[in-house]
N, CA, C and O atoms as CSV, one atom per row, in Angstrom:
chain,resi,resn,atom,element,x,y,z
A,1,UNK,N,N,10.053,-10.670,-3.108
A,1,UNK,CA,C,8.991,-10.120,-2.286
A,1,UNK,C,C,8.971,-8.616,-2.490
A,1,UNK,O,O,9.987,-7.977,-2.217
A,2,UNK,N,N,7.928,-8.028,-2.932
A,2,UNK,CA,C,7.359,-6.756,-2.439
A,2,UNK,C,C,7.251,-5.877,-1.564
A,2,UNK,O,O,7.090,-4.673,-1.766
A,3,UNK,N,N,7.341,-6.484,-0.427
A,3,UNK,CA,C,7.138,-5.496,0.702
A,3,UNK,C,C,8.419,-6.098,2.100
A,3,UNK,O,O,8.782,-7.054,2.785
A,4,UNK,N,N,8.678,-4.435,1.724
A,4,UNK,CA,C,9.855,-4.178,2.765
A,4,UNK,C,C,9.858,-3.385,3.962
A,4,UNK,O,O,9.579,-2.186,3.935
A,5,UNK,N,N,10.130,-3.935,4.896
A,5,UNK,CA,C,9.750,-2.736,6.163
A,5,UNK,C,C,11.463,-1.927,6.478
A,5,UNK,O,O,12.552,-2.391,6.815
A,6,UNK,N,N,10.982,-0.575,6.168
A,6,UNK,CA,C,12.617,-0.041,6.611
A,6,UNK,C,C,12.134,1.043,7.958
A,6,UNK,O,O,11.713,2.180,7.749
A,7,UNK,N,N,12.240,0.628,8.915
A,7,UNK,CA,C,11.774,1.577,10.078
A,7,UNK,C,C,10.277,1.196,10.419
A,7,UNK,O,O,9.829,0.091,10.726
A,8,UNK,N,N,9.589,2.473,10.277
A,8,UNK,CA,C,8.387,2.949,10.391
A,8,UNK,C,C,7.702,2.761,8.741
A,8,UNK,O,O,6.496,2.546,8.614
A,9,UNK,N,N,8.472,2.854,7.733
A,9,UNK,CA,C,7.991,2.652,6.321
A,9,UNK,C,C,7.669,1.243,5.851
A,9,UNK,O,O,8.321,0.267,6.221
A,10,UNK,N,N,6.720,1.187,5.087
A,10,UNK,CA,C,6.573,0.174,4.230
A,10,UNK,C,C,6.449,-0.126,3.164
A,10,UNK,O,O,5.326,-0.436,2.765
A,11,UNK,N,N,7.378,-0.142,2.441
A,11,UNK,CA,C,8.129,0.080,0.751
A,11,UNK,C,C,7.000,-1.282,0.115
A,11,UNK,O,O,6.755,-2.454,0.398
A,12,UNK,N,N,6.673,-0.523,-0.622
A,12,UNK,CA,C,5.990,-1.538,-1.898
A,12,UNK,C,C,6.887,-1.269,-2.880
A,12,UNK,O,O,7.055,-0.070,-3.107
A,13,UNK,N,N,7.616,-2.172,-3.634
A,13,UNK,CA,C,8.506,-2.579,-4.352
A,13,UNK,C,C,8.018,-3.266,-5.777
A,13,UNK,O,O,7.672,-4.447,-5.785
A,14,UNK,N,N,8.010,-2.570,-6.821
A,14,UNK,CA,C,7.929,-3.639,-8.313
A,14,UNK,C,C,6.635,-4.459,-8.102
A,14,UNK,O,O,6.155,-4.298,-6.980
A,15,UNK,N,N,5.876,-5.399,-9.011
A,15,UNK,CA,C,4.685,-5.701,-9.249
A,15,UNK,C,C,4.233,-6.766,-8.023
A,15,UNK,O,O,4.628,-7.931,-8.049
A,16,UNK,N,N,3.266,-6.196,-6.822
A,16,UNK,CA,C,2.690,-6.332,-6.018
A,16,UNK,C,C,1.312,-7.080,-5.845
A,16,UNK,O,O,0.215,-6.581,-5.595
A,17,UNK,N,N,1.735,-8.765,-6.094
A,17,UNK,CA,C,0.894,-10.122,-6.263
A,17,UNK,C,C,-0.018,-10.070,-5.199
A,17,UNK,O,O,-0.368,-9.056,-4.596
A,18,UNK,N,N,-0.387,-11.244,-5.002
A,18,UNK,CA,C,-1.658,-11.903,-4.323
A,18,UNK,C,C,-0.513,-12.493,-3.139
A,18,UNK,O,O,-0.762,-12.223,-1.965
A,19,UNK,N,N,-0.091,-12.765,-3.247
A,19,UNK,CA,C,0.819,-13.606,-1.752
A,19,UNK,C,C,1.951,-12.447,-1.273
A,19,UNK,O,O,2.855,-12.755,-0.498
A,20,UNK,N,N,1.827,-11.278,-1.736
A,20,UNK,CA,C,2.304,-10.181,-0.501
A,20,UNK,C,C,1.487,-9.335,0.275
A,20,UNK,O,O,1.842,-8.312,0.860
A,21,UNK,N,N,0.030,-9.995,0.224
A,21,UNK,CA,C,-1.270,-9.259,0.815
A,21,UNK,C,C,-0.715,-9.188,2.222
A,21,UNK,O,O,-0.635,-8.128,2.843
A,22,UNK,N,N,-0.151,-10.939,2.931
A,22,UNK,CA,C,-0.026,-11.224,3.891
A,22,UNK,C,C,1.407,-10.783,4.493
A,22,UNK,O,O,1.635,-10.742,5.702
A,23,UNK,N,N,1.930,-10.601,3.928
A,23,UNK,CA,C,3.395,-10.078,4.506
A,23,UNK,C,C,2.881,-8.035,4.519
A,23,UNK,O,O,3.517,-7.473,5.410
A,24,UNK,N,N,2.220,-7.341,3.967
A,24,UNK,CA,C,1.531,-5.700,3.938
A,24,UNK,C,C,0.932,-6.177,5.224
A,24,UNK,O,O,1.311,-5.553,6.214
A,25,UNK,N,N,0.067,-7.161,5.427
A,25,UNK,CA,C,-1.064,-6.837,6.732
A,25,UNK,C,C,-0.416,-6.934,7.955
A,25,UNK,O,O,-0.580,-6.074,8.821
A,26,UNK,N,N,0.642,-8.352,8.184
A,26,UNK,CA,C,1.258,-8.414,8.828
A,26,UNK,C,C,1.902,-7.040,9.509
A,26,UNK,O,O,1.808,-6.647,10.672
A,27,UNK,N,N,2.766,-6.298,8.084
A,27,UNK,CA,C,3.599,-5.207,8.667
A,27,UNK,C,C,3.230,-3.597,9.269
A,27,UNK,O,O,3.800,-2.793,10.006
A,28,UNK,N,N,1.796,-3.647,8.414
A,28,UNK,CA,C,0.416,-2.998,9.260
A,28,UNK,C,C,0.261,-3.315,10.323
A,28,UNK,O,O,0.309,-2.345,11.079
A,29,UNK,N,N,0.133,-3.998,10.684
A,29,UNK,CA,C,-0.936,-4.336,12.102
A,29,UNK,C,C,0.670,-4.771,13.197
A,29,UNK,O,O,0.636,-5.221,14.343
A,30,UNK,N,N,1.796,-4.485,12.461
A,30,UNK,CA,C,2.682,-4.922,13.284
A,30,UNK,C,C,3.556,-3.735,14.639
A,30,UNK,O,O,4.352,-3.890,15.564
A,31,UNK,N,N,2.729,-2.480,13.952
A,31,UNK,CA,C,3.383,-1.412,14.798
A,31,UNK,C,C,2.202,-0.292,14.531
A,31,UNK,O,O,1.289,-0.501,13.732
A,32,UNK,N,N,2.296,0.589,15.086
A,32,UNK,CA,C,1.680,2.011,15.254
A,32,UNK,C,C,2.319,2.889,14.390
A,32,UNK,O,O,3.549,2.844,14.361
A,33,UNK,N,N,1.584,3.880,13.501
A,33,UNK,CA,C,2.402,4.604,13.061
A,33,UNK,C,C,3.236,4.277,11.473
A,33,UNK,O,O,4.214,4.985,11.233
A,34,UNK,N,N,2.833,3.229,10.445
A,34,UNK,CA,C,3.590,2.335,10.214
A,34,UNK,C,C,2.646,3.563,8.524
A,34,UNK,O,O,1.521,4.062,8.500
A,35,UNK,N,N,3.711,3.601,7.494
A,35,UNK,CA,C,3.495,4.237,6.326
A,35,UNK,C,C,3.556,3.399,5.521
A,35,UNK,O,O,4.193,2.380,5.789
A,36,UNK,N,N,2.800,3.568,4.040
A,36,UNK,CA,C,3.009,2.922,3.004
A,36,UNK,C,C,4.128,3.826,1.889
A,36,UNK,O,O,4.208,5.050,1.986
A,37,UNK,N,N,4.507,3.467,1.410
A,37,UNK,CA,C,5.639,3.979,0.479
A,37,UNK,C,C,5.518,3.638,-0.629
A,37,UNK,O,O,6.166,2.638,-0.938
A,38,UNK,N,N,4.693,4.266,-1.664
A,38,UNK,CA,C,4.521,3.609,-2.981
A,38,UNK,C,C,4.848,4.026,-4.421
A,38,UNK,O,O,4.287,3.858,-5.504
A,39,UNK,N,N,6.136,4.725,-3.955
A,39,UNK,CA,C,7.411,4.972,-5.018
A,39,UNK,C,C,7.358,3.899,-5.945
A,39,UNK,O,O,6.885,3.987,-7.078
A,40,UNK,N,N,7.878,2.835,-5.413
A,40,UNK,CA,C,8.593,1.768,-6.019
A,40,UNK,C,C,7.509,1.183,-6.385
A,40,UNK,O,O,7.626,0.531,-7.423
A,41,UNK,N,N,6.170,1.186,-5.746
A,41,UNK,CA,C,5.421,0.223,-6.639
A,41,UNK,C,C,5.025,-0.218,-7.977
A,41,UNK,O,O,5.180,0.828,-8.607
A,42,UNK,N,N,4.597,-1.123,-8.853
A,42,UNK,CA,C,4.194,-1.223,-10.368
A,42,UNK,C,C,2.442,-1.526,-9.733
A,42,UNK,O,O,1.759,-1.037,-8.833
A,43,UNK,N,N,2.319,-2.193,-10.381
A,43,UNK,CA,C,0.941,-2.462,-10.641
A,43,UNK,C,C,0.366,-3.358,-9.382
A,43,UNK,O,O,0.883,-4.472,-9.296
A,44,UNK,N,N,-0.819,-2.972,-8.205
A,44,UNK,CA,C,-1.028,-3.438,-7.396
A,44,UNK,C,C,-2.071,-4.275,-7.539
A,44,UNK,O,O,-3.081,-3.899,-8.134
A,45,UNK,N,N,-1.931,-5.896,-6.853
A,45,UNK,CA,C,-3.434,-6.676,-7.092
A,45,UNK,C,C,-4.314,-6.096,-5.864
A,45,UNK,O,O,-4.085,-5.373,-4.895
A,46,UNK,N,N,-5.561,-6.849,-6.450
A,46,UNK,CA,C,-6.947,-5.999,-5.752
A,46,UNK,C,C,-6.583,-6.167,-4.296
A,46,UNK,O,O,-6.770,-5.211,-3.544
A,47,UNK,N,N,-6.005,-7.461,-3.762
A,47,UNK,CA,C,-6.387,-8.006,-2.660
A,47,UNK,C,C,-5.150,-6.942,-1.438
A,47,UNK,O,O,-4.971,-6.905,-0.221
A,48,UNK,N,N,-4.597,-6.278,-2.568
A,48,UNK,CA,C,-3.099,-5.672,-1.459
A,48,UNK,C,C,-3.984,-4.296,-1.774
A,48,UNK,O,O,-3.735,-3.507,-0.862
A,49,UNK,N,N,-4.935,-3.703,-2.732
A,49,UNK,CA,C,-5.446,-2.577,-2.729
A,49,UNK,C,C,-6.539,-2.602,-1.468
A,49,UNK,O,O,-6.883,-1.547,-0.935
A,50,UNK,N,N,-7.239,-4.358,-0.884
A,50,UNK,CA,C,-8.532,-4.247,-0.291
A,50,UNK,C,C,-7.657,-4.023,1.078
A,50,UNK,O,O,-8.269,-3.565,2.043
A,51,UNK,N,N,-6.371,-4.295,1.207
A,51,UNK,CA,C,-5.993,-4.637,2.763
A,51,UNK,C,C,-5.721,-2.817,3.096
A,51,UNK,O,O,-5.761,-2.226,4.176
A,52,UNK,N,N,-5.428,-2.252,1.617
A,52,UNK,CA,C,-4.813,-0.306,2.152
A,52,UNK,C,C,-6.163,0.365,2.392
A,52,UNK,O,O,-6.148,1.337,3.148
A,53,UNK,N,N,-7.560,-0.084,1.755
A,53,UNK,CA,C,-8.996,0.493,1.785
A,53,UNK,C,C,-9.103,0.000,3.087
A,53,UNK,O,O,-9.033,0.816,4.007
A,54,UNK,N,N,-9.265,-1.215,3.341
A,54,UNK,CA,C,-9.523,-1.370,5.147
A,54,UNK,C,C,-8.947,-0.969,6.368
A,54,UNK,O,O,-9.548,-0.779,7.426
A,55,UNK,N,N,-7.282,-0.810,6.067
A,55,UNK,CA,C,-6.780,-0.639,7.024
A,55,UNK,C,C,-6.296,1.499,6.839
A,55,UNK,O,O,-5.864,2.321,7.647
A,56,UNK,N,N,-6.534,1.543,5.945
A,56,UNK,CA,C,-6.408,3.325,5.588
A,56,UNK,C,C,-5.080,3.476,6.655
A,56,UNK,O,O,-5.241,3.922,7.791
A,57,UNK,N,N,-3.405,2.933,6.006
A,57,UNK,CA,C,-2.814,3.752,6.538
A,57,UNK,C,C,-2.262,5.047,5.458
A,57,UNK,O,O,-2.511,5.288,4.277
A,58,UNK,N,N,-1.346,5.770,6.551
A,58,UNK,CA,C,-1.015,6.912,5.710
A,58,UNK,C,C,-0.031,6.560,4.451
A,58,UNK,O,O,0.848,5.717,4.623
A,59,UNK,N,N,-0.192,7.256,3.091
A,59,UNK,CA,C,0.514,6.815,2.117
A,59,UNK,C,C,1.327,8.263,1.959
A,59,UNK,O,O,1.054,9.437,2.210
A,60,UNK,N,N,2.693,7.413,1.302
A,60,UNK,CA,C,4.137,8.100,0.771
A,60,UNK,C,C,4.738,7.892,-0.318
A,60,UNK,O,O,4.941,6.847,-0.938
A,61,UNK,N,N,5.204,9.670,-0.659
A,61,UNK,CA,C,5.713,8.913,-2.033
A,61,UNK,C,C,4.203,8.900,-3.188
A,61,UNK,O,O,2.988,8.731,-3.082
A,62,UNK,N,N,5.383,9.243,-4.457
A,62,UNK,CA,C,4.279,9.530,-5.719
A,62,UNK,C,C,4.177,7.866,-6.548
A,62,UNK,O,O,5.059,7.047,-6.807
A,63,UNK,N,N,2.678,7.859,-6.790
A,63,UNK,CA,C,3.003,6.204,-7.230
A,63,UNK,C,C,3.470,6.141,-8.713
A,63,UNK,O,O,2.754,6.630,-9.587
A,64,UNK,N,N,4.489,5.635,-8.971
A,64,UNK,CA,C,4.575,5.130,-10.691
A,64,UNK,C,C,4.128,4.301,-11.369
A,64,UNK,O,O,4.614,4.034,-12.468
A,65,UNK,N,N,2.705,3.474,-10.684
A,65,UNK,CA,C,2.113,2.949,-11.617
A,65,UNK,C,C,1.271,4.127,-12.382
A,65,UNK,O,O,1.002,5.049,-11.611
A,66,UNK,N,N,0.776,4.317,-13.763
A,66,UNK,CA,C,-0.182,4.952,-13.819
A,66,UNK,C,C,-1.614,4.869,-13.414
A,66,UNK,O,O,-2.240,5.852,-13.018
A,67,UNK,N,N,-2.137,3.631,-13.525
A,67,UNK,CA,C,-3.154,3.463,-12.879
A,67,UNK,C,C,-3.520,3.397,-11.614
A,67,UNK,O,O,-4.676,3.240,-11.221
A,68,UNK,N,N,-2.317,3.544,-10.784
A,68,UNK,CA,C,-2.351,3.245,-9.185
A,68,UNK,C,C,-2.560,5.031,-8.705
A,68,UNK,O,O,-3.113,5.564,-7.744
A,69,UNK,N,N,-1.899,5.509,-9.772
A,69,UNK,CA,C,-1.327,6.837,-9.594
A,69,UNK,C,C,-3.210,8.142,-9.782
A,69,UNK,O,O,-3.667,8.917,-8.941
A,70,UNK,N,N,-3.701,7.836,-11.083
A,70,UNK,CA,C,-5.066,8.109,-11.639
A,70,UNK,C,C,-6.495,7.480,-10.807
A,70,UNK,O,O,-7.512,8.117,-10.533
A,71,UNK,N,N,-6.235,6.191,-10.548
A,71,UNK,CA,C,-7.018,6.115,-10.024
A,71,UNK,C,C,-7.585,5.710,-8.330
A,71,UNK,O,O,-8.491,6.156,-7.625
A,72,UNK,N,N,-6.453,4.559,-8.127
A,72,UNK,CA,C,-6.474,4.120,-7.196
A,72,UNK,C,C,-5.874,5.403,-5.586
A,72,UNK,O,O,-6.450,5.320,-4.502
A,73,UNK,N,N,-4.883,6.273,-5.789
A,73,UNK,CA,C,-4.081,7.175,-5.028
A,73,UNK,C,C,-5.986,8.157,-4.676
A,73,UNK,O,O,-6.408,7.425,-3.781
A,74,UNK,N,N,-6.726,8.867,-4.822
A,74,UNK,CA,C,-8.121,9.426,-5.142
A,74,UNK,C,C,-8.898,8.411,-4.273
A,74,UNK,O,O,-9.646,8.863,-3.405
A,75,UNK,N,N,-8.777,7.016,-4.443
A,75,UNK,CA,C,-9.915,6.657,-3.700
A,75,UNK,C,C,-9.323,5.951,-2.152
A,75,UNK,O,O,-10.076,5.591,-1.247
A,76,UNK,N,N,-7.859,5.865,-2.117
A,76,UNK,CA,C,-7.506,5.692,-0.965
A,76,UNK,C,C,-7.385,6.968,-0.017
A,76,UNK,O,O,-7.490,6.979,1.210
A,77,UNK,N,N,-7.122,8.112,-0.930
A,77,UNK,CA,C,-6.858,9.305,0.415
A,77,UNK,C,C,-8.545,9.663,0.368
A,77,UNK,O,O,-8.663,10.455,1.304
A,78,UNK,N,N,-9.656,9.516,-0.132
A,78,UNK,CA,C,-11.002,9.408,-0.066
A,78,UNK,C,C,-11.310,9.051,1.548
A,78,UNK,O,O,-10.889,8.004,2.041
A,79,UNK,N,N,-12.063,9.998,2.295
A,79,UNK,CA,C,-12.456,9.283,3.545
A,79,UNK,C,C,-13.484,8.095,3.327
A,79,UNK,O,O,-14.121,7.890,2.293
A,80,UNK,N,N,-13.524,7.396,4.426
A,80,UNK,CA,C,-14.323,6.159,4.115
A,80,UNK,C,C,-16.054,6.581,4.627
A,80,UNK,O,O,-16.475,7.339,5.501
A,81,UNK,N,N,-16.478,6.040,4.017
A,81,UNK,CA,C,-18.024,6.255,4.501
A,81,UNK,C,C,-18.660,5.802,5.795
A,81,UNK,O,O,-18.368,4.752,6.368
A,82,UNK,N,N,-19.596,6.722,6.225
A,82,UNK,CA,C,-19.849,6.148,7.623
A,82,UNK,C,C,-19.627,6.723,8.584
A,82,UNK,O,O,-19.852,6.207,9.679
């Protein structure tokens, strides 16, 4: 599994599938205050990118995917429209 809650953080860990959407939303919506940590991440699927666009929490940590890093990091700290 991908996603680890240590405290208040929420470590995305190595290549981040379709069936850790639900264990991220869970640990979102499970406290106030709750960070993403995306050090450790590799390459994120869409559906764990649609749950960080909807739920816009705060992100930590430089990402090492490159593409997470170029493109995706730009449109999440992006305010949302509206």
């Amino acid at each position: 599994m991908s996603v680890r809650l240590d405290g208040p953080v929420i470590c995305l860990e190595g290549e981040c599938r379709v069936e850790d959407t639900e264990p991220l939303l869970a640990a979102l919506q499970g406290g106030p205050g709750r960070v993403v940590d995306l050090s450790g991440a590799g390459p994120l699927h869409a559906a764990i990118v649609q749950v960080l666009l909807a739920l816009r929490p705060p992100l930590s940590g430089p990402a090492r995917d490159p593409f997470t890093a170029r493109w995706l990091l730009p449109l999440l700290a992006a305010k949302p429209p509206g």
